[in-house]
C-alpha positions in Angstrom: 83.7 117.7 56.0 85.6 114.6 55.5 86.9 112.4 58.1 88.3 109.3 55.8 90.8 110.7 53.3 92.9 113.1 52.9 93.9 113.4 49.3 97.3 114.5 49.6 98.7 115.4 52.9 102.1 117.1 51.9 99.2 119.8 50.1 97.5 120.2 53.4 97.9 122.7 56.2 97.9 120.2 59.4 95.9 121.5 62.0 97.1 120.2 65.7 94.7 121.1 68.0 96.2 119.8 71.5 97.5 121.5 74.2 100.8 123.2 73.7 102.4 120.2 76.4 100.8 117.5 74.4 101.9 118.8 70.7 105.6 119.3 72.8 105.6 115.2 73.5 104.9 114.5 69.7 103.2 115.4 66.6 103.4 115.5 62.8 106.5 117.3 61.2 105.3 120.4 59.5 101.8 120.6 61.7 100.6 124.1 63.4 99.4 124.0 66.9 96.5 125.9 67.3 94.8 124.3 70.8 91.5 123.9 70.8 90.4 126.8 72.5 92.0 128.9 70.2 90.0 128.3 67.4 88.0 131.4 67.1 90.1 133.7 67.7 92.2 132.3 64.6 89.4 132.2 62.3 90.6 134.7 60.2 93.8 132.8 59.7 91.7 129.8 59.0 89.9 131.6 56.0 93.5 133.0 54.4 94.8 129.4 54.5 95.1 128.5 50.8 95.6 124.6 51.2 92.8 122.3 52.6 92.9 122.3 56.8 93.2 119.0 58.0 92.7 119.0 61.8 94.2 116.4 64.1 93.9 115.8 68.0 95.1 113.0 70.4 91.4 110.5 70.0 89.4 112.4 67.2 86.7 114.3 69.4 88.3 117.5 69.4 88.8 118.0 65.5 85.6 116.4 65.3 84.6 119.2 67.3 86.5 122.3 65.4 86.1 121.0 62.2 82.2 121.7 62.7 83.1 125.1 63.9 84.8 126.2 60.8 82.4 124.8 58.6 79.6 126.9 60.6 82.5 129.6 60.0 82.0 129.5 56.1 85.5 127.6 55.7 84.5 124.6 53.7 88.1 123.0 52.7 88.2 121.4 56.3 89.0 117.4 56.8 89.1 116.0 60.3 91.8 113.9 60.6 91.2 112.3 64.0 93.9 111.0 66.1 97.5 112.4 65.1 98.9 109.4 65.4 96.1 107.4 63.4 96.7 110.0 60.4 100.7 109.7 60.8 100.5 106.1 60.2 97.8 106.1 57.3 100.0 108.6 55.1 103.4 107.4 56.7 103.7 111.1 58.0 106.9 111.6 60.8 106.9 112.5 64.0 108.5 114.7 65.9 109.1 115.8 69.5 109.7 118.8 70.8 
């Protein structure tokens, strides 16, 4: 798991794990919203995705948190990406509102 780089966004499948009303008052264009507390139940979906699974969250804990969780999962392509906002600004990644 790596939580510094992210070797080429636009290849990734962004990961927002947030609360459906926090991914609604912004987030990065193109990102899936997949809260938190959803992650095992969409584990299956995690293991067909073909691109490397960057996971973002409003401070960092929470990707932290599921990033561990797929790697325990046998999904090994997974980068935490912290704070949505951090990673936006690193890449130059838009944001959108919903």
């Amino acid at each position: 798991m790596d939580t510094t780089f992210v070797p080429n966004p636009s290849a990734c499948s962004i990961i927002d794990i947030r609360w459906q009303d926090q991914y609604a008052t912004g987030h990065i264009v193109g990102s899936i919203n997949i809260p938190s507390d959803r992650i095992l139940s969409h584990i299956e979906s995690f293991k067909q995705m073909r691109k490397p699974i960057v996971l973002c969250c409003q401070s960092g804990y929470r990707s932290r948190q599921a990033a561990r969780i797929l790697l325990l999962k046998g999904i090994k392509d997974v980068i935490d990406g912290g704070d949505y906002r951090v990673l936006s600004r690193r890449y130059d990644l838009p944001i959108e509102v919903i």
